[in-house]
MIZADREN-250845 format. One record per residue (C-alpha): residue in three letters; x, y, z. Coordinates in steps of 0.1 Angstrom, whole numbers, plus 2048, in hexadecimal, padded with zeros to 3 digits. Example, Ala and Ser with C-alpha at 12.3 -4.5 7.8 and 13.67 -1.06 7.14 Angstrom:
MIZADREN-250845
ALA87B7D384E/SER8897F5847/
end
This chain:
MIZADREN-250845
UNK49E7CBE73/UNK4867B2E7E/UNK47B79DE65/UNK470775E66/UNK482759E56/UNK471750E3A/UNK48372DE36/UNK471729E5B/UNK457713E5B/UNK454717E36/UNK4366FCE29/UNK4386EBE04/UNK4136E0DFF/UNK4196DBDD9/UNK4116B2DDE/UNK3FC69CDF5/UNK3DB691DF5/UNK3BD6A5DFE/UNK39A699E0B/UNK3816ACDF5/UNK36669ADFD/UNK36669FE21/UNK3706C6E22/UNK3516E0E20/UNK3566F7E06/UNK355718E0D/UNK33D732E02/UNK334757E0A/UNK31A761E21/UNK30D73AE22/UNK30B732E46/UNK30870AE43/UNK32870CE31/UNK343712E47/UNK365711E48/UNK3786F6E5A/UNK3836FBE7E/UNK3AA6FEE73/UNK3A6710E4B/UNK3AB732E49/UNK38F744E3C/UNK39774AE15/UNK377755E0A/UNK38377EE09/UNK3A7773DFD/UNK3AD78CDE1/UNK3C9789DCA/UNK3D77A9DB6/UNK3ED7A5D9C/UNK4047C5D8E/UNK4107C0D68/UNK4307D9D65/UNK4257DDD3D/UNK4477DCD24/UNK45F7C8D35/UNK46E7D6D54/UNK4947D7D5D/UNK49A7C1D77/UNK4C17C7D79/UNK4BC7E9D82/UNK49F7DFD96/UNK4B37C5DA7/UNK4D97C6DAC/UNK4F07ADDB9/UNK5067B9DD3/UNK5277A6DCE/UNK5217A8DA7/UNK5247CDDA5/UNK5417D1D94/UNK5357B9D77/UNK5137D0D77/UNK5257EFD71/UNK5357E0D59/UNK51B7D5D46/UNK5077F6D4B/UNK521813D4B/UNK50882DD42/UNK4E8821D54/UNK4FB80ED73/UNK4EF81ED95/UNK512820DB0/UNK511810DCD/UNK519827DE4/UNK50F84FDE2/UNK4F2864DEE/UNK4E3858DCF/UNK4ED832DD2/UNK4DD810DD5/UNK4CA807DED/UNK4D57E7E04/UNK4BA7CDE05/UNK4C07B9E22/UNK4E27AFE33/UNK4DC796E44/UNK4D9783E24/UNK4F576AE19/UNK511781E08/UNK508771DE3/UNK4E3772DEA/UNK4E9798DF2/UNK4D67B7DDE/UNK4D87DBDD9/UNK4B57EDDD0/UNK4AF80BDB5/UNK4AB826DCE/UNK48C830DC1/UNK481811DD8/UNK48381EDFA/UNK45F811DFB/UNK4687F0DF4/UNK4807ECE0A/UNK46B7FAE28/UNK4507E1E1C/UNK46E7C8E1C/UNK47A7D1E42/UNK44F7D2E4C/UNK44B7AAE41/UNK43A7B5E25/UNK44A7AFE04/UNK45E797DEE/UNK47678EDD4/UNK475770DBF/UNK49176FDA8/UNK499768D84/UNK47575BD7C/UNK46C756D5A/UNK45C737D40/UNK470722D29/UNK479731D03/UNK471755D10/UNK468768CF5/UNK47178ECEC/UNK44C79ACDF/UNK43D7B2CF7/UNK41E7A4CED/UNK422782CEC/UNK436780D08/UNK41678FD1A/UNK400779D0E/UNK415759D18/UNK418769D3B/UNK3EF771D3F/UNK3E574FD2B/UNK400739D42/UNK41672FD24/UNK43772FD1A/UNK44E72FCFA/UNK44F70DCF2/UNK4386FFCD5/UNK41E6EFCEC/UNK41870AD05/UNK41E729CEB/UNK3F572BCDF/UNK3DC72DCFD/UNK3BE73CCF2/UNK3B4746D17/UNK3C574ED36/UNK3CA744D56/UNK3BA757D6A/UNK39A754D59/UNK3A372ED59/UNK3A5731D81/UNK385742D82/UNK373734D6E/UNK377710D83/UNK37771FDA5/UNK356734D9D/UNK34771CD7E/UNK32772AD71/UNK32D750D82/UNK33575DD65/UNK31A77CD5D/UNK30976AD79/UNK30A77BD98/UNK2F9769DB2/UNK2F2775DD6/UNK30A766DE2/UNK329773DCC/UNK316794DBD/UNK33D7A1DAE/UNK34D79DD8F/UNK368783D92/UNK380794D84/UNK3877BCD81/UNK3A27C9D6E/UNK3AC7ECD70/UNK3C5802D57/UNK3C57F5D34/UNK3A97F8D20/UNK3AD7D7D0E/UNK3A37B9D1D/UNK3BB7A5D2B/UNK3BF77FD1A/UNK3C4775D3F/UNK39F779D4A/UNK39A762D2E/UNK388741D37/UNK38571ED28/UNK367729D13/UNK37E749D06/UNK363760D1E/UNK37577DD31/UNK36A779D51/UNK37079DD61/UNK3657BDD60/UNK3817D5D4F/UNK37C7F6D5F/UNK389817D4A/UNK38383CD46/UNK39183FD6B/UNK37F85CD7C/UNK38B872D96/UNK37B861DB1/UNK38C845DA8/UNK37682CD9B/UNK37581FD77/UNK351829D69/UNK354814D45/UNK34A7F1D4C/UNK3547DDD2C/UNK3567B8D25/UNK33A7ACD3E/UNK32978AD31/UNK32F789D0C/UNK343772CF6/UNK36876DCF8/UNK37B783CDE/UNK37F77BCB7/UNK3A176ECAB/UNK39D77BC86/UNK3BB75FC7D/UNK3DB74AC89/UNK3F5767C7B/UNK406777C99/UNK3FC799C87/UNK3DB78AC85/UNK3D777FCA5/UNK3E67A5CB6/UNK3CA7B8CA2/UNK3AE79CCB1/UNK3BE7A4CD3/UNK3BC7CDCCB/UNK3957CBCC2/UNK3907B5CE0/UNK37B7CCCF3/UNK35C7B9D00/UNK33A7CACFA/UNK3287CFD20/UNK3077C7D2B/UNK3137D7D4C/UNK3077BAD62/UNK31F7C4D7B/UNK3217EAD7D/UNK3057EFD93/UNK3187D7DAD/UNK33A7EADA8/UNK32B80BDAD/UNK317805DCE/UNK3367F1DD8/UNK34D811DCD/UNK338829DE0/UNK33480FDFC/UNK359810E01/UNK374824E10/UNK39A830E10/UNK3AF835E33/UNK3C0859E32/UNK3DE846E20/UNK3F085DE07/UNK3F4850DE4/UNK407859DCF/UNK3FB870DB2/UNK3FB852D97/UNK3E883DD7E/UNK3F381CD8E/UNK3E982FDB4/UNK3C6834DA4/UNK3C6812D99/UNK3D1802DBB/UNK3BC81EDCF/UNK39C813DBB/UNK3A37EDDC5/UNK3A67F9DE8/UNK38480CDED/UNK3737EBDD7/UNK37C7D2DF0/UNK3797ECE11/UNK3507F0E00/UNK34F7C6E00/UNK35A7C1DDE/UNK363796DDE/UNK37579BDBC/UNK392782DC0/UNK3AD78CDA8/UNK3B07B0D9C/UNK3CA7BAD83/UNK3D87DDD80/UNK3F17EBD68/UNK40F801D66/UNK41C808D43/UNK440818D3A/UNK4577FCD3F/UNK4637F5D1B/UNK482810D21/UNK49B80ACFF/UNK4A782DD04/UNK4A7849D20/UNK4A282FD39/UNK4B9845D52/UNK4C3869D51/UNK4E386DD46/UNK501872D5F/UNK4E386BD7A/UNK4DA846D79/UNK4C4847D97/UNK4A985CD87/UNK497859D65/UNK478846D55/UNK486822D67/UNK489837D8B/UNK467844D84/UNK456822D80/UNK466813D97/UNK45A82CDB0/UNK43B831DA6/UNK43680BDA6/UNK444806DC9/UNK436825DD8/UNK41181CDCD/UNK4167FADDA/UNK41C806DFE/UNK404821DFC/UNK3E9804DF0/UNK3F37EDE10/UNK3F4807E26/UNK3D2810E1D/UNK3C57ECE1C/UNK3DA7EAE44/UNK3C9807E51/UNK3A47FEE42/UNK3AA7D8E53/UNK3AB7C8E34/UNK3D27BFE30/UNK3D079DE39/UNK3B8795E18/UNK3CD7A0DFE/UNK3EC796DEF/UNK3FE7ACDD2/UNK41579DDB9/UNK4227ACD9C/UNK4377A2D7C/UNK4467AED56/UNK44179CD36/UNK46A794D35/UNK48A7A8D43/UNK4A47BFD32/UNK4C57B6D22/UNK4DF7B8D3E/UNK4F87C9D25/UNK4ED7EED1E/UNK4E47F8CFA/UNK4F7817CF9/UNK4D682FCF7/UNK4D4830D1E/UNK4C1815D1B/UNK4B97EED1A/UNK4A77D5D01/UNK4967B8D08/UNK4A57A0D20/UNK49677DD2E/UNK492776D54/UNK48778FD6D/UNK47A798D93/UNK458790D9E/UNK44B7A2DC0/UNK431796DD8/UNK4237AFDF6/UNK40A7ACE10/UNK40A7A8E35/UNK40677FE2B/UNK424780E1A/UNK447770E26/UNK46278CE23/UNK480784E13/UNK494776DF2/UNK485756DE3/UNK4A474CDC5/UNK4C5757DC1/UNK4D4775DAF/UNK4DD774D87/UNK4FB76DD80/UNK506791D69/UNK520777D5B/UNK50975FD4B/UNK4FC772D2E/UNK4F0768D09/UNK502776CEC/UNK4E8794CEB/UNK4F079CD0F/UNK4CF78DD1E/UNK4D0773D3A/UNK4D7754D2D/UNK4B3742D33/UNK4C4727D43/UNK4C473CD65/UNK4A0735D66/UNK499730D88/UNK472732D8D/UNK45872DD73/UNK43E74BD7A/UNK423730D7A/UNK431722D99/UNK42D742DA6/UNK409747DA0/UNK402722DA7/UNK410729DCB/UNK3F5749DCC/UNK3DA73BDC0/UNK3DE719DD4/UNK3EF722DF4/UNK3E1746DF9/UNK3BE740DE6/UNK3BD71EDEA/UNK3B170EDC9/UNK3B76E7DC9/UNK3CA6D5DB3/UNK3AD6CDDA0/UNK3A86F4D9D/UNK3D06F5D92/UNK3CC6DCD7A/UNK3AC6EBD65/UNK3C770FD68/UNK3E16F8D5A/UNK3F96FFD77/UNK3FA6DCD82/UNK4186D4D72/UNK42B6F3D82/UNK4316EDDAC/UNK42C700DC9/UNK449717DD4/UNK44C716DF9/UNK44F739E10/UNK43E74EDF9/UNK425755E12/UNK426756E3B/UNK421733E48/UNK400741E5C/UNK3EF744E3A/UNK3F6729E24/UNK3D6717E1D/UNK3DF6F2E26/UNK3D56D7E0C/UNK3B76C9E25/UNK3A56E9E1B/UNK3AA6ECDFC/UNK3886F6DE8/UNK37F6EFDC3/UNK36470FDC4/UNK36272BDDF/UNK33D729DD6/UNK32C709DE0/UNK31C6FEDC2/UNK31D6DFDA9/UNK3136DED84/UNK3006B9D7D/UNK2EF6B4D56/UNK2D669AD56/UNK2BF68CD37/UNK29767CD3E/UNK27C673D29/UNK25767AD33/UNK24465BD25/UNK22566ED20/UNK238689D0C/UNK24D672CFB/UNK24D676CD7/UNK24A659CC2/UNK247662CA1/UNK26E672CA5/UNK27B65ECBF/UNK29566ECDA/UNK283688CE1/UNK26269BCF1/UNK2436AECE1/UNK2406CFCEF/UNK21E6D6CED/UNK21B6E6D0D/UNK230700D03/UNK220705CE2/UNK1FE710CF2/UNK20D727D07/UNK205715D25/UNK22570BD3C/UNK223726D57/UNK241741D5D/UNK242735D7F/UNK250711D8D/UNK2306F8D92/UNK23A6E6DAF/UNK2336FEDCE/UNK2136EBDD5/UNK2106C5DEB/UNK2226B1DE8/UNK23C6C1DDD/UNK2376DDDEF/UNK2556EFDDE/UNK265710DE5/UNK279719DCD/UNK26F73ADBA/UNK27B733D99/UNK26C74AD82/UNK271751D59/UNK26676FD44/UNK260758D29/UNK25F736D23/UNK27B728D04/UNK26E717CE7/UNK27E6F5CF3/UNK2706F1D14/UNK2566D3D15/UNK24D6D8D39/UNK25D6E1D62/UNK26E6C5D75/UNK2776C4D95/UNK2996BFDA0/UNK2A76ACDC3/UNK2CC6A4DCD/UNK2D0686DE5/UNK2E967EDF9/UNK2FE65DDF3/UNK302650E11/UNK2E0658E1B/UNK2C4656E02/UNK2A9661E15/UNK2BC683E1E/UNK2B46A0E04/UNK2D26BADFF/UNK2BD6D0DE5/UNK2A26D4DD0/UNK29E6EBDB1/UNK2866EED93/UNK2946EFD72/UNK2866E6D4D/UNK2876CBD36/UNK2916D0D14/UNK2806BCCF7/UNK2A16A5CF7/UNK29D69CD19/UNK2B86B4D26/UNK2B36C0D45/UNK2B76E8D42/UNK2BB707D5A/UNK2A6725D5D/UNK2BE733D3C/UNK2BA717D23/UNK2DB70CD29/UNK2E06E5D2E/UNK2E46DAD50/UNK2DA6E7D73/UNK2EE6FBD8B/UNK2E66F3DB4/UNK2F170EDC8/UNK30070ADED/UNK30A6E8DE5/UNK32C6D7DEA/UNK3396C1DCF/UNK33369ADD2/UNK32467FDC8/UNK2FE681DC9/UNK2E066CDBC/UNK2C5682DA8/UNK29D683DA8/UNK28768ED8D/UNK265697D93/UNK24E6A1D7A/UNK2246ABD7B/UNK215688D6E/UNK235670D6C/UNK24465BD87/UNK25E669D99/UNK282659D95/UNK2A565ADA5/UNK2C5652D94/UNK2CF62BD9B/UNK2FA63BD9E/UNK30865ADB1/UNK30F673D9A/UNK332682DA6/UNK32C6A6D9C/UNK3556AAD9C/UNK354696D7A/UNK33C6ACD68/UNK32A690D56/UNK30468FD4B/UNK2EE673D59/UNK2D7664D42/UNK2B6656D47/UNK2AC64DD24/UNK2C5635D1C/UNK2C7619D37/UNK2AA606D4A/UNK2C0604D67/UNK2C762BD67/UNK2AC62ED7F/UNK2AF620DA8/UNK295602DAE/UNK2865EDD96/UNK2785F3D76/UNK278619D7D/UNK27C62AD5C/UNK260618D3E/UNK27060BD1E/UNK261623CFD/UNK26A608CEB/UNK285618CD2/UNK2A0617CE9/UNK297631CFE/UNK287630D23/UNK27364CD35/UNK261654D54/UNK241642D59/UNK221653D4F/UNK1FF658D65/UNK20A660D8A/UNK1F1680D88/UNK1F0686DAC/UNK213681DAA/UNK21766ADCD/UNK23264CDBE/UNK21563BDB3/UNK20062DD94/UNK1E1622DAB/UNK1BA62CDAC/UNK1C064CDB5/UNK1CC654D96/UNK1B064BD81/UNK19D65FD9E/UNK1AA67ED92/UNK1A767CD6F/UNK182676D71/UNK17F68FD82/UNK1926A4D6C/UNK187699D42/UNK17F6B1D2B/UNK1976CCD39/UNK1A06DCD18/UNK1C16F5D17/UNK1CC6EED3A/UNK1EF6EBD4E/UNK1E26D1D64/UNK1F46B2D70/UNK1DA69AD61/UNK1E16A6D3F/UNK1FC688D43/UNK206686D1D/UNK20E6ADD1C/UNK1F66BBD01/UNK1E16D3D17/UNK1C56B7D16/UNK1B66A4D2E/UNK1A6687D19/UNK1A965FD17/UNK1CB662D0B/UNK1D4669D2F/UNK1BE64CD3C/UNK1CF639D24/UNK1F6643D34/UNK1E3636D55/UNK1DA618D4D/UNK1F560CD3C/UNK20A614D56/UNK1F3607D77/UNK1FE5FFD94/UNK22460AD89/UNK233612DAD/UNK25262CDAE/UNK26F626DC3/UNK26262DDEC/UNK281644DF2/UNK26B65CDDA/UNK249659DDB/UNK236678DEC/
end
């Protein structure tokens, strides 16, 4: 057998400091964002996660060699013999003696993954204060908590909680670039808590009703609310879970169809199965393009109290039949994913909600246990054992493991995927609340392990920046801190951004079908770079709410600017009739703050930039009609050239009523010969 070392050059990247600001992040299909000359490309990286559903039996999953005698003797009715045509398996012998296992031989496909460089063991992996509920047990493992009192209650999940930083505002929002759900899960009906974001939204699609063809045709739980907890009781709380099937508004299912039929399976064989269907599916997704990064797929069955074996024939019964059917599809799914040429983008892991008791219960079967196996395949994974056996010896007084043979918290195990195969930075760990749990070293072939130096925060470029202004001319006096909307009243704010004509010559085509009650009027957006002022990174047009928020295209508060890295940028507002203005400080879009105009006469860059309403609020100066930087003759030019226009969108209507009259004149001349910073005058 030829297999590699996986202590050999073995690399713990759980500390160290990264340079964020000077890596490009990555994002699909953008060709000025490209990968660094020595990162791998983790843009496809896909992760797949199995959930073995009702607590599978690692003992007679896993068996230590040189503690058979104790096994047997714990498990005289559902222990598998060592030797026989019907016997365990043996692992891998080149292993230390103690470090030595046998396999259920209904994992021949394991072990040939094994002896390929494909799979792996992690032993005795678990959380602290397991607990026994099937249920609750789950939802720990999918929300990234544990039994103690201040991990036992997330609301969300982790995976959501990954996704939901490493793709922020993709949620229902598929954008050219990344036109996929983030998330698909496949084989359980009910929405899994782990799609669960900080904002409780389940940010997947959950595909059912699977078809013959193989592709789930039920899209469920697409951009609507996160699911109602009807109260704190753990009853309570199971029936909220129960009913927490999402209403769709299908925003995805055109995308998974074409990408369905777009795709492909090799002539690979699989087996006749649920969880094959599932895995075959995820296969013919990603060969049609799919750039869904985790998947989760499910195989129920596990929760084995009695009948667990076939009497007098230990090797075969409901455990066997998992087992196989779990292993089989597995290396059916990679063998498909080898011969389509996708192998090297995906890695599979899969895990149980807890273990079985290592004493048998006398039905031919087990009840609950504690700690159990996890298993990772792929072509990018590092063959071998990573922990030491159990120790059949060290039991509780119920027969379980004693908890104290803990050896790896599952979180480390999917902070070392989604780090050092996905490669989310430690910012990204910390928002998944993994940051705490570190990095378990030759999990994954040294080749692929994302090194901290390209680490990425979103595999979209984008940042998020809020920002408030006032429009002097639309200012609202009576009320204070805030803006008539009078514009919008009359019907008269177009559908269509203004600022495609000189000298902004624009070309965004940001577009509404309607125009929300709170809109005053369309700004005009422009990032700047730090270092260099007079270098624009992006423009966009957004609206102005009447409190001087700064919306998107939606209503929501705040602006989205796509194909940008995160940073530290200055901001311009432009507007029809007021002075154009930059922000006096960077605004690091990593600390998702909201600048403010309105509150500070030194918000703005220069001198005297931002006019003092005299109630403690400051806004953009009025009067700049032709919109150049400056409050000058030409001004006045054009709006007496202009009076009388009556019901207009016109830029000399400068105090936003749909007017052109001598309340305008008036904004002029109070404000002649007002000069806006040079860096943005047109």
């Amino acid at each position: 057998m030829k297999r590699r070392d996986f202590l050999k050059n073995s690399l713990t990247i759980g500390s160290g400091s990264y340079l964020l600001s000077q890596l490009p992040f990555r994002s699909f299909a953008t060709p000025e964002m490209l990968p660094l000359a020595l990162c791998p490309d983790i843009n496809d990286r896909v992760l797949v996660i199995i959930f073995l559903k009702g607590g599978n039996d690692g003992v007679n999953t896993i068996i230590p060699t040189d503690q058979h005698d104790i096994y047997m003797g714990h498990r005289p009715g559902i222990g598998i013999p060592i030797t026989g045509s019907n016997g365990l398996i043996e692992l891998d012998n080149t292993l230390a003696l103690a470090d030595q296992v046998h396999l259920n031989p209904s994992m021949a496909s394991f072990k040939s993954m094994y002896e390929n460089g494909h799979a792996r063991i992690i032993q005795s992996v678990g959380y602290p204060d397991i607990n026994g509920s099937h249920f609750k047990s789950t939802d720990l493992w999918w929300s990234g908590g544990d039994g103690t009192a201040a991990n036992n209650s997330f609301s969300n999940g982790w995976v959501g909680r990954f996704l939901g930083t490493t793709f922020p505002g993709l949620y229902g929002n598929p954008i050219m670039e990344f036109q996929d759900p983030l998330g698909i899960q496949l084989g359980d009906r009910k929405p899994s808590l782990g799609y669960h974001d900080h904002n409780d939204s389940y940010l997947a699609a959950n595909l059912s009703q699977q078809e013959p063809g193989g592709l789930y045709d039920q899209i469920q739980g697409i951009g609507t609310p996160g699911h109602q907890v009807l109260g704190s009781s753990e009853y309570e709380q199971q029936i909220a879970y129960i009913m927490d099937v999402e209403n769709s508004t299908s925003v995805y299912a055109q995308r998974i169809t074409e990408v369905f039929n777009a795709g492909t399976n090799s002539a690979t064989i699989y087996p006749a199965t649920d969880l094959a269907n599932q895995l075959k599916t995820v296969a013919k997704l990603i060969s049609g393009g799919s750039k869904t990064k985790v998947f989760m797929v499910h195989l129920g069955g596990f929760d084995n109290h009695a009948q667990q074996v076939q009497a007098g024939t230990p090797h075969i019964g409901k455990h066997a039949e998992l087992l196989s059917d779990l292993f089989n599809s597995t290396k059916a799914f990679h063998e498909d994913l080898t011969n389509l040429g996708l192998e090297q983008k995906v890695v599979t892991s899969s895990f149980s909600e807890f273990g079985r008791q290592v004493i048998e219960n006398g039905s031919l079967g087990t009840d609950h246990g504690t700690l159990g196996p996890m298993f990772l395949f792929g072509s990018a994974i590092e063959p071998g054992m990573t922990g030491t056996n159990l120790d059949l010896s060290d039991l509780t007084s119920g027969g379980k493991p004693s908890e104290t043979q803990l050896q790896y918290d599952y979180r480390q195990v999917f902070r070392t995927l989604i780090q050092s195969w996905l490669g989310a930075s430690d910012s990204v760990s910390q928002n998944t609340l993994f940051d705490a749990y570190p990095i378990i070293p030759g999990l994954l072939a040294s080749n692929v392990i994302v090194d901290p130096s390209c680490y990425v925060d979103t595999y979209v470029a984008q940042i998020q920046l809020q920002a408030k202004v006032f429009l002097e001319g639309f200012y609202n006096h009576e009320s204070g801190n805030s803006m008539l909307k009078i514009l919008n009243e009359k019907n008269l704010i177009p559908l269509d951004q203004p600022y495609n004509v000189a000298p902004f010559n624009y070309a965004g085509t940001e577009t509404v079908e309607n125009i929300r009650w709170n809109v005053v009027d369309w700004v005009l957006l422009e990032l700047r770079d730090e270092s260099n002022l007079n270098t624009i990174i992006a423009r966009q047009a957004a609206f102005l709410n009447i409190d001087g928020n700064i919306m998107d295209l939606n209503g929501a508060t705040g602006i989205t600017f796509r194909n940008v890295n995160a940073g530290s940028y200055h901001l311009v507002v432009y507007h029809r009739n007021h002075i154009a203005i930059i922000s006096k400080d960077a605004i690091n879009s990593r600390d998702n703050i909201s600048y403010d105009f309105t509150k500070d006469l030194n918000s703005a860059y220069g001198t005297n930039q931002v006019k003092d309403m005299g109630d403690g609020s400051f806004a953009m100066y009025a009067g700049d009609f032709d919109i150049n930087g400056l409050n000058d003759i030409s001004d006045y030019n054009a709006w007496n050239n202009n009076t009388a226009e009556i019901e207009q969108y016109i830029n000399i209507d400068g105090d936003g009523n749909g007017i052109v009259n001598n309340q305008d004149f008036n904004l002029w001349k109070k404000n002649q010969n007002q000069t806006g910073d040079p860096l943005i005058q047109q």
